[in-house]
C-alpha positions as CSV (number, residue, x, y, z in Angstrom):
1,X,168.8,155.3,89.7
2,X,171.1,152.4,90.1
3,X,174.8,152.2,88.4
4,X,176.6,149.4,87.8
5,X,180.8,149.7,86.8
6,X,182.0,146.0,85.1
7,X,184.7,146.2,83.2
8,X,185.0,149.4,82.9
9,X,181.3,150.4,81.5
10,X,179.1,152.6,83.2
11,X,175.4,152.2,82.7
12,X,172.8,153.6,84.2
13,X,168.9,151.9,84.6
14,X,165.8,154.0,85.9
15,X,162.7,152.3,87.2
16,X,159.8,153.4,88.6
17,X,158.0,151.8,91.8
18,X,154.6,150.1,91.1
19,X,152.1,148.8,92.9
20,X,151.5,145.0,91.7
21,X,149.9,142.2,93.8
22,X,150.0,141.5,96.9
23,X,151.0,144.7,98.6
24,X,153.5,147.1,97.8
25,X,156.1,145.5,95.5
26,X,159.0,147.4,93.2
27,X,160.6,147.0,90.1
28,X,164.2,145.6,90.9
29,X,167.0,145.8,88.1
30,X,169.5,144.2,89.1
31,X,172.3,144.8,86.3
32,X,175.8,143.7,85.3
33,X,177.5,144.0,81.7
34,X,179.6,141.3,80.5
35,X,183.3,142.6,79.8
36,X,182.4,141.2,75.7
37,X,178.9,143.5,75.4
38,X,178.8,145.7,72.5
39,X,176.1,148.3,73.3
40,X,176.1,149.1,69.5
41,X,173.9,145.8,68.6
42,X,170.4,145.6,69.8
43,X,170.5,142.0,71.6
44,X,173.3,143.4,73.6
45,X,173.6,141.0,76.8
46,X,172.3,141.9,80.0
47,X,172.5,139.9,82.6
48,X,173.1,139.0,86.4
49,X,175.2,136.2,88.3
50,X,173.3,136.0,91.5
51,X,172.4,131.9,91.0
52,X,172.2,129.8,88.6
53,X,168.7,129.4,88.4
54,X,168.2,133.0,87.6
55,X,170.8,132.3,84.9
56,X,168.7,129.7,83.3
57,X,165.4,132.0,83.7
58,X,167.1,134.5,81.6
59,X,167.0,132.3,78.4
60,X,163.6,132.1,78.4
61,X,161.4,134.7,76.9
62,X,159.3,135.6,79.6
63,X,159.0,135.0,83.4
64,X,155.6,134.7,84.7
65,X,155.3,136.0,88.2
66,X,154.0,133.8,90.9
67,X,150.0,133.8,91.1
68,X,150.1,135.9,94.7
69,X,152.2,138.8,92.8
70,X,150.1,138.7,89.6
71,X,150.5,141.7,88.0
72,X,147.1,141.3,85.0
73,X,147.3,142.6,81.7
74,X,145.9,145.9,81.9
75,X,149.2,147.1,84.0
76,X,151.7,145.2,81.8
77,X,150.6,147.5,79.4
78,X,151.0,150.3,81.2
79,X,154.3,149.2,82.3
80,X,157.7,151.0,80.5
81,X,158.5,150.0,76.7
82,X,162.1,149.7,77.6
83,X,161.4,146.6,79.6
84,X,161.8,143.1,78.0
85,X,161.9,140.6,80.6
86,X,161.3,141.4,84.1
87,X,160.8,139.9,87.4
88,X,159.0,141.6,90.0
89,X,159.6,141.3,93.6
90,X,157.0,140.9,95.8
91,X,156.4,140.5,99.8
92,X,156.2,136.8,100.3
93,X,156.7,135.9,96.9
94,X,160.4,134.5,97.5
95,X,161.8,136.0,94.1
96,X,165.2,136.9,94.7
97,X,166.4,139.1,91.7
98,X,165.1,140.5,88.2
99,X,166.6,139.8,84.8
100,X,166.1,141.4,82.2
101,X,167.6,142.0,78.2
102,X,167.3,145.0,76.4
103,X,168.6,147.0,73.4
104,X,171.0,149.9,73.9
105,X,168.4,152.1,72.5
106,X,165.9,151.1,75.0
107,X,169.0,152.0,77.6
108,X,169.8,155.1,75.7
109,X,166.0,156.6,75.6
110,X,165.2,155.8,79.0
111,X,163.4,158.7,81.0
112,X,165.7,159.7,84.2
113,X,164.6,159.5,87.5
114,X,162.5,162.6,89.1
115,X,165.3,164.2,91.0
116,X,164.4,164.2,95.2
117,X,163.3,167.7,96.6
118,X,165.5,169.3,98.6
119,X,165.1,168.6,102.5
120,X,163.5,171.7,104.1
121,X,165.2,174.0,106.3
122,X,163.9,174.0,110.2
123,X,161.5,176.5,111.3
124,X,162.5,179.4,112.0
125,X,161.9,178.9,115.4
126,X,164.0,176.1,115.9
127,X,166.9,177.5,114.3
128,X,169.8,178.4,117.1
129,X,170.9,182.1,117.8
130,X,174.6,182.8,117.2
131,X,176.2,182.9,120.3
132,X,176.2,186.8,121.6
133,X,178.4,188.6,123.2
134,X,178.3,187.6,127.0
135,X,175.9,190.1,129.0
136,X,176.4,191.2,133.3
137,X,174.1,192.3,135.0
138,X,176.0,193.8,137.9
139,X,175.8,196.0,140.8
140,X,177.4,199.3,141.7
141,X,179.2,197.0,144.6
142,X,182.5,196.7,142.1
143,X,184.5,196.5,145.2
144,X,182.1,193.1,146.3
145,X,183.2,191.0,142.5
146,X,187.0,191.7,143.3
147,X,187.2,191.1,147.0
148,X,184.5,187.5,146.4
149,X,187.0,186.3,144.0
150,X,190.3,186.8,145.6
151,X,188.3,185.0,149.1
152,X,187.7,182.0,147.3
153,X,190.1,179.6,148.9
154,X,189.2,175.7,147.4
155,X,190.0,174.3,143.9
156,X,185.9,173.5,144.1
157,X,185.1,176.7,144.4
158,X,187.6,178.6,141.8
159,X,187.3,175.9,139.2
160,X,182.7,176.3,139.2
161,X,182.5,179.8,141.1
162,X,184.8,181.9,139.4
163,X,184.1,180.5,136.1
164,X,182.9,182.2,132.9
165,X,182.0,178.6,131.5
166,X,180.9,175.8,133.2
167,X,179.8,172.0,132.2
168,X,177.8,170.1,134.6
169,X,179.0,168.5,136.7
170,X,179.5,165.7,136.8
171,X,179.3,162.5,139.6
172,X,182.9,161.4,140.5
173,X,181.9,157.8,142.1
174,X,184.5,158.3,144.7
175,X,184.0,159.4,148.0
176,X,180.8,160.2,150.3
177,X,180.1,163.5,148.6
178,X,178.2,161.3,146.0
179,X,176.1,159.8,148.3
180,X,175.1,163.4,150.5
181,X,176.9,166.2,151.4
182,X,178.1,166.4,155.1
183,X,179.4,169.5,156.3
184,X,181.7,169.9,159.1
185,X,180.7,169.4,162.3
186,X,180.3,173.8,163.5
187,X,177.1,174.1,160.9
188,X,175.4,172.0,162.9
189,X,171.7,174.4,164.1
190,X,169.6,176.6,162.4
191,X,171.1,180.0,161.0
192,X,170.2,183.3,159.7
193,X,171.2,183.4,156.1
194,X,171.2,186.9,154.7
195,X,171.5,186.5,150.9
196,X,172.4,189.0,148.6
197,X,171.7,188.6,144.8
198,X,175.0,190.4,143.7
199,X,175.7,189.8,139.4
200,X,173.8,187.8,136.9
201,X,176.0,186.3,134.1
202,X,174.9,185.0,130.7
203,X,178.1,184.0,128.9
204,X,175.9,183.1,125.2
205,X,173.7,186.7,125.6
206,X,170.0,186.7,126.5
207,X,169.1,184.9,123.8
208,X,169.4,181.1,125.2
209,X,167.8,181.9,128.5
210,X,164.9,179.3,128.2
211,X,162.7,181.5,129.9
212,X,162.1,185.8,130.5
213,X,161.9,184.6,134.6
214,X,165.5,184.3,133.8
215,X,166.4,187.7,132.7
216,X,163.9,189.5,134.6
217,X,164.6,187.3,137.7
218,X,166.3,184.7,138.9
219,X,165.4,181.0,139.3
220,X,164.5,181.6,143.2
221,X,161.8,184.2,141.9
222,X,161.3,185.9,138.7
223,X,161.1,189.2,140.2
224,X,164.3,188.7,142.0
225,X,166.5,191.9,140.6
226,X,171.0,192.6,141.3
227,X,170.9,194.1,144.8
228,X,167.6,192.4,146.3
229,X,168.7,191.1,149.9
230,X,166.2,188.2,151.4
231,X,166.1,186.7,155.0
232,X,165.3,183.6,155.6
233,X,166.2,180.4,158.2
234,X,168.5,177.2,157.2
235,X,169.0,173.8,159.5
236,X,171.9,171.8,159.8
237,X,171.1,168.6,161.5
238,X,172.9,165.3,162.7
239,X,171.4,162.0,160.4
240,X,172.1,159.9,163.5
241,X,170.4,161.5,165.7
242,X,171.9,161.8,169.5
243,X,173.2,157.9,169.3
244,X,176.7,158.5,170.8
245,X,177.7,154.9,169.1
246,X,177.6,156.6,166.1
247,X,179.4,159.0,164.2
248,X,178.7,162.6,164.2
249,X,177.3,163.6,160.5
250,X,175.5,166.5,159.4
251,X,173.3,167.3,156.4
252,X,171.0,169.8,155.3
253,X,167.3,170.0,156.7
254,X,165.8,169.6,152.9
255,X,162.2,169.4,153.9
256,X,162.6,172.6,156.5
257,X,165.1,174.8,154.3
258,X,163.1,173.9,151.3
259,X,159.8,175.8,153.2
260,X,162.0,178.2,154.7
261,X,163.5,179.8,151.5
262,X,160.1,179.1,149.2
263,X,158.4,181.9,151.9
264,X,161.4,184.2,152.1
265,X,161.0,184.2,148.3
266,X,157.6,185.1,148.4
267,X,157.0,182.3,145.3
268,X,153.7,182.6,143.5
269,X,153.1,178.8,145.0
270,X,154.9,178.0,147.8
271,X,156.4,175.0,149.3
272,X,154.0,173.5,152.1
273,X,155.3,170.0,152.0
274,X,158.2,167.7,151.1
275,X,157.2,164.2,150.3
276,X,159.0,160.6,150.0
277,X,162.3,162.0,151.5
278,X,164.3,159.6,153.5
279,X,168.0,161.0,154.2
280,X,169.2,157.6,155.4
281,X,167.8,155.2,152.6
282,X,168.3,157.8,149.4
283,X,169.1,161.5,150.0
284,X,169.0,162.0,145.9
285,X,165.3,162.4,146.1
286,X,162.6,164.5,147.1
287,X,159.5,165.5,146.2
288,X,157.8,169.3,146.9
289,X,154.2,169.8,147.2
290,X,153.3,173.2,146.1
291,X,150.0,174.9,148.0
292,X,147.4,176.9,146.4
293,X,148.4,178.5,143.0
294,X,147.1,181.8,141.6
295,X,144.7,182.2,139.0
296,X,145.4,182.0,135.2
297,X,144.6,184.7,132.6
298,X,140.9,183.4,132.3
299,X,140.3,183.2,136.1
300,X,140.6,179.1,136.3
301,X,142.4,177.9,139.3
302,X,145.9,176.3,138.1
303,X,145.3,173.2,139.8
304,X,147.7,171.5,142.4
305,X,151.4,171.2,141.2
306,X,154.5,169.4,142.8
307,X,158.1,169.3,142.1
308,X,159.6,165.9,141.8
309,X,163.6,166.4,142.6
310,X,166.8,164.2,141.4
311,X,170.0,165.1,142.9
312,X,172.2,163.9,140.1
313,X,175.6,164.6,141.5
314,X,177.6,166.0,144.3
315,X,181.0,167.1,145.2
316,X,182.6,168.6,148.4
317,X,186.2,170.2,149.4
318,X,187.5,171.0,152.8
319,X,190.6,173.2,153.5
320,X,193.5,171.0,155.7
321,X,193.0,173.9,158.3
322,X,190.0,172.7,160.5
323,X,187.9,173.2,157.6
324,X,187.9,176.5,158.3
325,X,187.0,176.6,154.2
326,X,184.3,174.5,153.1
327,X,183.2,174.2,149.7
328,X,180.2,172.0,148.6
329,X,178.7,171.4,144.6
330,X,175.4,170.1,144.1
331,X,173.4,169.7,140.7
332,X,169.7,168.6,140.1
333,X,167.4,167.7,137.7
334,X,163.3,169.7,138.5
335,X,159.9,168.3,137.1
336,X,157.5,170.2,137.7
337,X,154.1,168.5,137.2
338,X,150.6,170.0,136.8
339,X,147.8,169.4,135.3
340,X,148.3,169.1,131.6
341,X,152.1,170.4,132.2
342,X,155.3,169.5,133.1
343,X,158.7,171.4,133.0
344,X,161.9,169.9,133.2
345,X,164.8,172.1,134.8
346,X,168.3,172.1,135.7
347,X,170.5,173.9,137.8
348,X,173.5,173.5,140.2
349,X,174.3,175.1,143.5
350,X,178.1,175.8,144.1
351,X,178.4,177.5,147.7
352,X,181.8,178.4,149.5
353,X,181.4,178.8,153.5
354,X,184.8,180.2,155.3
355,X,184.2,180.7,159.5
356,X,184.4,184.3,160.4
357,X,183.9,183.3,164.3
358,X,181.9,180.5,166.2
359,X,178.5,182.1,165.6
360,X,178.8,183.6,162.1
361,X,179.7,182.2,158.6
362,X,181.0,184.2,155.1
363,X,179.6,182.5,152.0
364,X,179.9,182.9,148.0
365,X,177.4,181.2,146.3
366,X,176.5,180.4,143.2
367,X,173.4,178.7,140.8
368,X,174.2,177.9,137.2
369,X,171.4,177.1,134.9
370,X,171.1,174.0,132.2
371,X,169.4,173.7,129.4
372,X,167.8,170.5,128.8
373,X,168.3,167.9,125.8
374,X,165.2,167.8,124.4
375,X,165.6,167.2,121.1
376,X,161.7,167.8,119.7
377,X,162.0,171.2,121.6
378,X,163.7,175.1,120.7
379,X,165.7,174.2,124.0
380,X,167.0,171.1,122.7
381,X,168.6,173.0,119.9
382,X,169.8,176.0,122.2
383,X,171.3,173.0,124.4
384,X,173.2,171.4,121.7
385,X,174.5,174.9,120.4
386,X,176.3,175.6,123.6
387,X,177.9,171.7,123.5
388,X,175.5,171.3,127.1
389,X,176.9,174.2,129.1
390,X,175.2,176.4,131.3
391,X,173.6,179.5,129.8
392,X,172.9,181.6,133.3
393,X,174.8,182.2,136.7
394,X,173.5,183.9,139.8
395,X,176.2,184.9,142.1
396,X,175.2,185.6,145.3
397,X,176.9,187.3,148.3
398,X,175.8,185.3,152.2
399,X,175.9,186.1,155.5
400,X,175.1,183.1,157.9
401,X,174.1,184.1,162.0
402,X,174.0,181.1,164.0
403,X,170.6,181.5,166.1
């Protein structure tokens, strides 16, 4: 339907599309009423003021297409009543505009347009849940959630640990935390980290946890239940090395805390290597190969799988007392490849250290989960429902013994 307002008059012109020549072409009314038409007599004036060459085509009686966008006669017979002149657009055919003149009862009697269907709802599965009520999954320890809290000494740590929403986070471009985290000086070693799962938080309800491992587990293994405790080793080490010319500055063993923790956790497939890791030239990325995985319902080996890691953004906080608080933020972005499969994850690791003596360490620690944009996916939607915030937290309660 196309409406046209000169002068004041209103008039409405329905054509159809056809199919003429070479290709696809339409029927194009283009359609302007001089301010002097009387749509009471039948050679009522119609007509356009795009050039004046389509001006002077108007007078004649009929405008032949060109030869490429011949229409024949068997379809201009089968072509509307109501049209007198017309000029059909074609690809290639360099026609600019259609003229045509017609009688108000021609305008009057003309059929409307089939009305467009109305745009089908989403499946059912795609639609999002409302958000629920948030749901904790605590333990008896009420004593640990009040004492955690009121321990929690850095702005870091209260602003992404404490929290009952959190955003990503996000990189801050200023300062070395973006580039690695480097904790002070005293975690340099290996330790005995004795971790406590202690509360599991969903602040939408169980409905936008991607995944049941989620709610039945945790993302370090989906068995992983409030009140499991797991041992397992974790390696501070200097990235220079024992040059005395250079500074002192410790990071994390990735590739040995990665292995360490994939066994404590008893993972379906564990963690046997880390690959194309290089601290010094780009500590954002890793990659984990997995080793043997179990069998699948029908009894076919899964195939080999790895884990390729990007460490997305960082952020660290020190107390002005000899550090004795350290806080340190760190979010990544998991694809999991296998064969025929890949699943994209994210989650972010907030983790507050204060020194109990020289051999011993209190930590609160935290992993939020993501959602992921996808936007041809159930999980896209979920993301976009919660505005990109995270939909799970694992609070855990940590005991480091320096070995």
């Amino acid at each position: 339907t196309l409406f046209c307002s000169i002068s004041g008059i209103n008039v409405a012109a329905f054509a159809p599309v056809v199919n003429v020549g070479c290709g696809q072409r339409r029927k194009l009314f283009l359609l302007a009423v001089s301010s002097s038409a009387n749509l009471g007599d039948d050679n009522a004036a119609v007509r356009t003021t795009t050039s004046s060459t389509t001006a002077d085509n108007a007078k004649s009686s009929s405008i032949p297409p060109s030869n490429s966008c011949n229409v024949g006669k068997e379809q201009q017979r089968k072509e509307d009543s109501a049209i007198r002149r017309s000029l059909l657009v074609g690809s290639g055919c360099g026609t600019i505009a259609t003229i045509f003149s017609s009688s108000s009862d021609d305008i009057a009697n003309a059929a409307p347009a089939t009305p467009l269907p109305p745009l089908a709802p989403p499946p059912a599965n795609m639609m999002p849940p409302k958000k629920g009520k948030p749901v904790v999954v605590a333990s008896n320890d009420n004593q640990w959630t009040t004492t955690s809290t009121g321990m929690i000494n850095t702005e870091l740590g209260k602003n992404r640990i404490v929290a009952s929403e959190l955003s990503p986070l996000q990189p801050s471009f200023l300062g070395r935390g973006d580039n690695d985290i480097y904790y002070p000086s005293y975690m340099e070693g290996t330790w005995k980290v004795t971790s406590t799962l202690k509360r599991k938080y969903y602040p939408y309800g169980l409905e936008f946890s991607p995944s049941n491992s989620l709610i039945e587990g945790s993302p370090r293994n989906r068995f992983e239940s409030v009140g499991d405790t797991t041992e397992y080793q974790v390696r501070f080490v200097n990235l220079n090395g024992n040059d005395s010319n250079l500074p002192v500055t410790i990071v994390s063993d990735r590739p040995f805390n990665a292995i360490s923790a994939s066994n404590a956790y008893k993972q379906l497939a564990k963690v046997t290597e880390v690959l194309d890791y290089n601290p010094k030239k780009d500590p954002s990325r890793l990659t984990l190969s997995f080793g043997p995985s179990p069998l699948s319902d029908d009894m076919m080996p899964l195939g080999p799988r790895r884990t390729e890691i990007y460490i997305t953004a960082r952020k660290i906080e020190s107390s002005s007392d000899s550090a004795a608080f350290f806080c340190a933020a760190e979010k990544k972005r998991s694809v999991t490849l296998s064969p025929g499969n890949a699943v994209v994850s994210e989650t972010e690791s907030i983790t507050e250290y204060s020194v109990v003596d020289n051999s011993s360490l209190n930590a609160i620690s935290r992993i939020a989960v993501y959602l992921t944009p996808n936007p041809n996916s159930r999980e896209g939607v979920l993301w976009q429902e919660v505005n990109g915030k995270a939909i799970a937290f694992f609070d855990y309660d940590m005991k480091y013994t320096k070995l």
